[in-house]
C-alpha positions in Angstrom: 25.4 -28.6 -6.8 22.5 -26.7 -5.2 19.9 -28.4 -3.6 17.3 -27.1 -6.2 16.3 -30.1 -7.8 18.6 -29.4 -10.8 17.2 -26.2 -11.0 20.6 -24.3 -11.1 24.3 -25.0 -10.2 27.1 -22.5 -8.1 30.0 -22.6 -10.3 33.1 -21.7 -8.7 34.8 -18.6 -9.3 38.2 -16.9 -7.8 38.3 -15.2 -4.7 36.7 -11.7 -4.9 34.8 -12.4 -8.5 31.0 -12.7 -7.4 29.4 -16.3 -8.0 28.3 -17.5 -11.4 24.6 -18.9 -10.6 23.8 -21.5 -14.1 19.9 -22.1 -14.4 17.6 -23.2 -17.3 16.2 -20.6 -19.4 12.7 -19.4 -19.0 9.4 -19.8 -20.6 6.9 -17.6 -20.9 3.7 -19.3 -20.7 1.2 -16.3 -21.5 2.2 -13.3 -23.7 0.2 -11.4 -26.3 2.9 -10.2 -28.5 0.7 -8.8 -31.7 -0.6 -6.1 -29.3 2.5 -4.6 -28.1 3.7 -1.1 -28.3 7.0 -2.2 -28.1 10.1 -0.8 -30.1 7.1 1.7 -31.2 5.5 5.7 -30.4 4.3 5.4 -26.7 0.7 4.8 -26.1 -1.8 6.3 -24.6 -4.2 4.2 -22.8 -7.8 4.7 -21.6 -9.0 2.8 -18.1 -12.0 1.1 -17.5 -13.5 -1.4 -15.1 -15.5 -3.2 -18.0 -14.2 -5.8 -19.7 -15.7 -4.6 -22.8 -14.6 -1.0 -23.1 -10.9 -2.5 -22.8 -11.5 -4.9 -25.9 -12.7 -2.0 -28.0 -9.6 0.0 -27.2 -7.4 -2.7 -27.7 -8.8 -3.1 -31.1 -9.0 0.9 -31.8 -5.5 0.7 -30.9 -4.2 -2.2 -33.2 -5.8 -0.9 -36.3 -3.9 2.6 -35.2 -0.3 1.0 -35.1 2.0 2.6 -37.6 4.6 -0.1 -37.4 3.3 -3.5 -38.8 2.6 -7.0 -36.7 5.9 -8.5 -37.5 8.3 -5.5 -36.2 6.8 -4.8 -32.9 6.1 -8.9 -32.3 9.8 -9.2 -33.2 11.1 -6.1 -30.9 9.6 -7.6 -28.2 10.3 -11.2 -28.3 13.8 -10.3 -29.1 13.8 -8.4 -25.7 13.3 -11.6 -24.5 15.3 -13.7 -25.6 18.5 -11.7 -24.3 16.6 -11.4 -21.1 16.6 -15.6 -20.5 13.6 -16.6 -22.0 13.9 -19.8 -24.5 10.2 -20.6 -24.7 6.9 -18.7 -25.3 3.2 -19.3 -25.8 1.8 -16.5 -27.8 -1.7 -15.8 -27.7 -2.8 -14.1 -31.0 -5.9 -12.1 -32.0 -8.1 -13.7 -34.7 -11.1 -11.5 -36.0 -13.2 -10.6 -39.0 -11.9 -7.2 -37.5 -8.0 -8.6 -38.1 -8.3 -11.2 -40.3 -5.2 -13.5 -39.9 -2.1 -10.3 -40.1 -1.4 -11.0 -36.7 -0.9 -14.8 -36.7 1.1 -14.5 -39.9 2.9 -11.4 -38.6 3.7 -13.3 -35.1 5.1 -16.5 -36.9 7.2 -14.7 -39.2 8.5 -12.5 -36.1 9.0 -16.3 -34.7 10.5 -17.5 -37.4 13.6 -15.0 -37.5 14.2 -16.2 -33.9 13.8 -20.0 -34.3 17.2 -20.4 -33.3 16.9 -18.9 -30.4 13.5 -18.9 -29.4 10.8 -21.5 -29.3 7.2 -20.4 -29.8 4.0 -21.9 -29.6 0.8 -19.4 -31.2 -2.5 -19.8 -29.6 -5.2 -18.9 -32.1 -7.1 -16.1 -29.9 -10.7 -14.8 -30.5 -10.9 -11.7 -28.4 -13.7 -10.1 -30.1 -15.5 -12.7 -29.9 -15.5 -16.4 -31.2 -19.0 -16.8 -32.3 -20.8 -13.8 -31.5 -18.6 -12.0 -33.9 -19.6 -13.5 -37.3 -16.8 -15.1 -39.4 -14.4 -15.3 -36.5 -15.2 -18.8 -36.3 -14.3 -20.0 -40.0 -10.9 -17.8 -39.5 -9.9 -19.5 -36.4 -9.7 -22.9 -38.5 -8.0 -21.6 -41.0 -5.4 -19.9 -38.8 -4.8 -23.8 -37.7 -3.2 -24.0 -41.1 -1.6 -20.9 -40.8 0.8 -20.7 -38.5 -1.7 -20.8 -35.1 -0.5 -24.1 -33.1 -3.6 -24.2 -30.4 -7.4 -23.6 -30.1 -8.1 -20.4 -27.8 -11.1 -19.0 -26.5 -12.5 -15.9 -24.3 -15.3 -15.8 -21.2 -17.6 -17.8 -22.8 -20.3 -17.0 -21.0 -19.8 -13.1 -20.8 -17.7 -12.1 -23.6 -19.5 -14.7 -26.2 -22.9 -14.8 -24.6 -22.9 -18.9 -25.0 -21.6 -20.8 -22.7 -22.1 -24.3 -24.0 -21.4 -22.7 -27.6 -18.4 -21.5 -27.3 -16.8 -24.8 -25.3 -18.6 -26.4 -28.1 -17.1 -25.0 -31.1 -13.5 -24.6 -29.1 -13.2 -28.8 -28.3 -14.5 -29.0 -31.5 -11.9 -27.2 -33.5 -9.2 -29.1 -31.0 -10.4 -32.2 -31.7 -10.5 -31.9 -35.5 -7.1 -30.8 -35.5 -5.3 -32.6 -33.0 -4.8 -29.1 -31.0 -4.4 -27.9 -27.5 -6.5 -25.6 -26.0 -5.3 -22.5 -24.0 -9.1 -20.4 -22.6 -9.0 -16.7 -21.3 -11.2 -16.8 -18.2 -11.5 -13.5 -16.1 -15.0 -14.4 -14.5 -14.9 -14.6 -11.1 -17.0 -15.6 -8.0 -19.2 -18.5 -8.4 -20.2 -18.2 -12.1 -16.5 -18.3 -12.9 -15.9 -21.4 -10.7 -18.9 -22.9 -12.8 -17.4 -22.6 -16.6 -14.0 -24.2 -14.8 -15.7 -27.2 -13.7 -17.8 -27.3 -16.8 -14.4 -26.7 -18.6 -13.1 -29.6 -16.3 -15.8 -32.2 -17.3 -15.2 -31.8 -21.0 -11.4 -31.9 -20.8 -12.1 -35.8 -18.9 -14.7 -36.4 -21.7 -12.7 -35.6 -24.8 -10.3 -37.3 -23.3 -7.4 -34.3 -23.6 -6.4 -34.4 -19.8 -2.8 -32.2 -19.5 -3.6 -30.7 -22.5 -6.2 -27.8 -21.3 -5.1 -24.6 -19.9 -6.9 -21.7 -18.4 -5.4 -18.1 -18.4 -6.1 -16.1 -15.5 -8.8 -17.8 -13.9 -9.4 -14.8 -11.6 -12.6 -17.0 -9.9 -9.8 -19.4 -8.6 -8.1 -16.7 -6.5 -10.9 -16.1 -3.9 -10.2 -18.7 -0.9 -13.6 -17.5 0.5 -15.6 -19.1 -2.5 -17.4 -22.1 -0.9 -17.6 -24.3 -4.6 -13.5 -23.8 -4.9 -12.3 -27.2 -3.4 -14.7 -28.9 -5.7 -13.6 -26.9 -8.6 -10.2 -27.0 -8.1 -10.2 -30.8 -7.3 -12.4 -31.3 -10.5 -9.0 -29.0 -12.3 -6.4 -31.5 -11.0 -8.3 -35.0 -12.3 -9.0 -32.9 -15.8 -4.7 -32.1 -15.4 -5.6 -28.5 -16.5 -3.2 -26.1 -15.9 -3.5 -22.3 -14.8 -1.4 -19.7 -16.2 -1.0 -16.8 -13.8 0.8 -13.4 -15.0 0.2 -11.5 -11.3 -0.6 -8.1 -13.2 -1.1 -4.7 -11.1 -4.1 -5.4 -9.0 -5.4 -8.4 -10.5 -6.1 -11.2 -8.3 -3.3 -14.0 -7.8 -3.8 -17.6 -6.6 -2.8 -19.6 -3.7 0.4 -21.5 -4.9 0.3 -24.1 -2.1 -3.3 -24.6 -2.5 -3.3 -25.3 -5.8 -0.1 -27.4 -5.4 -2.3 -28.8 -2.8 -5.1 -30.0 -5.3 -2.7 -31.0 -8.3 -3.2 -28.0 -10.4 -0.3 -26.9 -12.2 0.7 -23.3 -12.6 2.4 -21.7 -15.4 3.9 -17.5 -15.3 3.9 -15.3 -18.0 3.9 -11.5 -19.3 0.5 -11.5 -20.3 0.2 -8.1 -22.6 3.8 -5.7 -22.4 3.1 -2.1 -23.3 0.0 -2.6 -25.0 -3.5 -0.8 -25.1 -4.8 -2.9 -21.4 -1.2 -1.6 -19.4 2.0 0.5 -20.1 3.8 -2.1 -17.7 5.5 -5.1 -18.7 9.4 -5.8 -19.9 9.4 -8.6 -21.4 11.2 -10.6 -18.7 10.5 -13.3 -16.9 13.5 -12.4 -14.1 11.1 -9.9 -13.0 7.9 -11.3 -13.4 9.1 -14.1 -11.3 10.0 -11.3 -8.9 6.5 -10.3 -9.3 4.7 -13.4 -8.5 7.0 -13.7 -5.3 5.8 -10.5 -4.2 2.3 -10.4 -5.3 2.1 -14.3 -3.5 3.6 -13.2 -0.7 7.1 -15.1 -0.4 8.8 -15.1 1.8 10.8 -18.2 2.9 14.1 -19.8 0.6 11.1 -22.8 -0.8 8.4 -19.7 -1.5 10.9 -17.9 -4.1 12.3 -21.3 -5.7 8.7 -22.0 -6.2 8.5 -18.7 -7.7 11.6 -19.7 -10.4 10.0 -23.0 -11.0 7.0 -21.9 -12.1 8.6 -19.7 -14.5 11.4 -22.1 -15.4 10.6 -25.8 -15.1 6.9 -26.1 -15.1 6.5 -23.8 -18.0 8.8 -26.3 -19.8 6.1 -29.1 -19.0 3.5 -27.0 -20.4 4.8 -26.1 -23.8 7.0 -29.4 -24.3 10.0 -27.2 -24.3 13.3 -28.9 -25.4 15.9 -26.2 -24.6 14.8 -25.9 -20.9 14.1 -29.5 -19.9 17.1 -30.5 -20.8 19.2 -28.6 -18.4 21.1 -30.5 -16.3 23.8 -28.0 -15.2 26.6 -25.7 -16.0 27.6 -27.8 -18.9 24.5 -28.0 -20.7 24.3 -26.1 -24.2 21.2 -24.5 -23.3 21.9 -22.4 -20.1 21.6 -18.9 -18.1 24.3 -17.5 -16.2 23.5 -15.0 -13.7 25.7 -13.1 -11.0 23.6 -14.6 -8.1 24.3 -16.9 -4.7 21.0 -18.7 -4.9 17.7 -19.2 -6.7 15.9 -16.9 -3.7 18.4 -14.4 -4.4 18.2 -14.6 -7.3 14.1 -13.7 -7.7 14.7 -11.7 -5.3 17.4 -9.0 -7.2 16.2 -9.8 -10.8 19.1 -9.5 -12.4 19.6 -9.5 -15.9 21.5 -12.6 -17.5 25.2 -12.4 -17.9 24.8 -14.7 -20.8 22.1 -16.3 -22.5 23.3 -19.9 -24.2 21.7 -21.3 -26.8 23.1 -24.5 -28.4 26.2 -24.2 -26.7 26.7 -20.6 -28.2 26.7 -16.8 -26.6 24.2 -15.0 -28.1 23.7 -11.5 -28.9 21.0 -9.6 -31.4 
């Protein structure tokens, strides 16, 4: 056994045959799969540095797709599946704009892979959650419709209403016994305020472990004077961060969080859509991604890495499959060609096998 914390096992192989490194699948924790080119025509993309130019070309370029929701969702989640990952939490655009095709296409793309794959669906207002009219009464019905969690967007910037928006999103939660799973790409200090806000109404609704903040660019700035407070304020609220360490987008420090009890979560964030043409749909090399981007560099910076896209993704979603790894015998497995976990992040391999229930599987 390793000395990984359960996090893999060597198994022994004949002299000459490489080693057969068995880990826990992988989850991935933040992944917009109704907005992906994948499978499809390549896409064209248009840059901008405003957040609001990229949201109308994202829509421009959904309402453009030839193939439907369902096939590209599908394409792409199958691509990862066979590339190790056993647990996803799918953010999914809800909009007068959109109606509910793309939750509906999403969980039926989920549903052909429920043997293989488990998905959670965060209901996602993009365009808008009150400032675009009608988006509201959708994102309740979606709750009924296949969406698992409450999700919101920049409150302050994107909606214009700060208190409105956390409003209407803890409201929806609590009505519906939901999690809640917030976009925030502010940074500086007026992003470090909506996370303590965000804090203090996580400890007053009394859903502590179950908030979780995407990106939260404002907490990657160590020069920010208000970020101990805000990230001690995270770790009593038990929010979570999920990180996706895209291109040049700012990524946090690992120990310092660590350091203040927020938890971290990885994921893909959007593959091939209209915001990047990067992205494969595996968490192999988005680990490998966050290792670099971070800056590992020592044997306990990469395992970090792999546990953050392994094991504490697991805690995040509740997933079954990967928490209940305990080895080379478990029927829900990874088997890679590997020495170690550092090596492992390191070389991204692809998986040898994927196991699911005790069974190879192949699409």
């Amino acid at each position: 056994m390793t000395t990984y914390s359960l996090l893999a096992e060597i198994q022994g192989t004949p002299p000459g045959v490489p080693p057969l490194l068995v880990t826990p699948g992988f989850v991935d924790a933040h992944i917009h799969p109704d907005k992906t080119s994948w499978g499809s025509g390549w896409l064209s993309r248009s840059p901008s540095p405003l957040l609001s130019d990229l949201i109308a070309n994202d829509l421009h370029a959904q309402l453009a797709f030839d193939d439907d929701v369902e096939s590209r969702a599908y394409a792409l989640m199958k691509q990862a599946v066979l590339n190790g990952t056993m647990s996803m939490r799918a953010h999914v655009d809800v909009a007068t704009q959109l109606g509910l095709n793309n939750i509906h296409g999403v969980r039926a793309a989920a549903d052909r892979l429920a043997p293989f794959l488990e998905v959670q669906i965060v209901a996602f207002p993009q365009f808008g959650l009150l400032s675009n009219p009608g988006t509201f009464d959708l994102m309740e019905a979606s709750l009924a419709e296949g969406a698992d969690l409450v999700g919101g967007i920049d409150p302050a910037s994107v909606d214009g209403d700060l208190h409105g928006h956390v409003d209407a999103v803890f409201g929806l939660a609590n009505k519906h016994g939901r999690d809640v799973d917030i976009h925030l790409h502010d940074t500086g200090s007026e992003g470090l305020r909506q996370l303590r806000l965000l804090a203090q109404r996580t400890v007053a609704e009394g859903m502590q472990g179950r908030v979780t903040i995407g990106h939260a660019f404002a907490v990657c700035d160590p020069q920010e004077p208000e970020l101990p407070a805000t990230l001690d304020a995270m770790g009593e609220a038990g929010m979570w961060m999920a990180t996706c360490a895209l291109g040049a987008d700012p990524v946090p420090d690992l120990q310092l969080l660590a350091r203040h009890g927020v938890k971290v979560a990885l994921g893909s964030d959007g593959v091939r859509d209209a915001w990047s043409p990067f992205g494969t749909g595996s968490m192999v090399d988005r680990m490998h991604l966050l290792g670099y981007r971070t800056g590992a560099l020592t044997d306990a910076d990469l395992e970090r890495c792999f546990g953050i896209a392994t094991t504490a993704g697991a805690e995040l979603v509740g997933s079954a499959a990967v928490r209940s790894f305990s080895g080379a015998s478990s029927k829900d497995r990874l088997e890679f060609t590997a020495n170690s976990i550092p090596e492992l992040v390191v070389n991204r391999p692809g998986p040898l096998r994927v196991i699911r229930d005790g069974q190879h599987i192949s699409l």
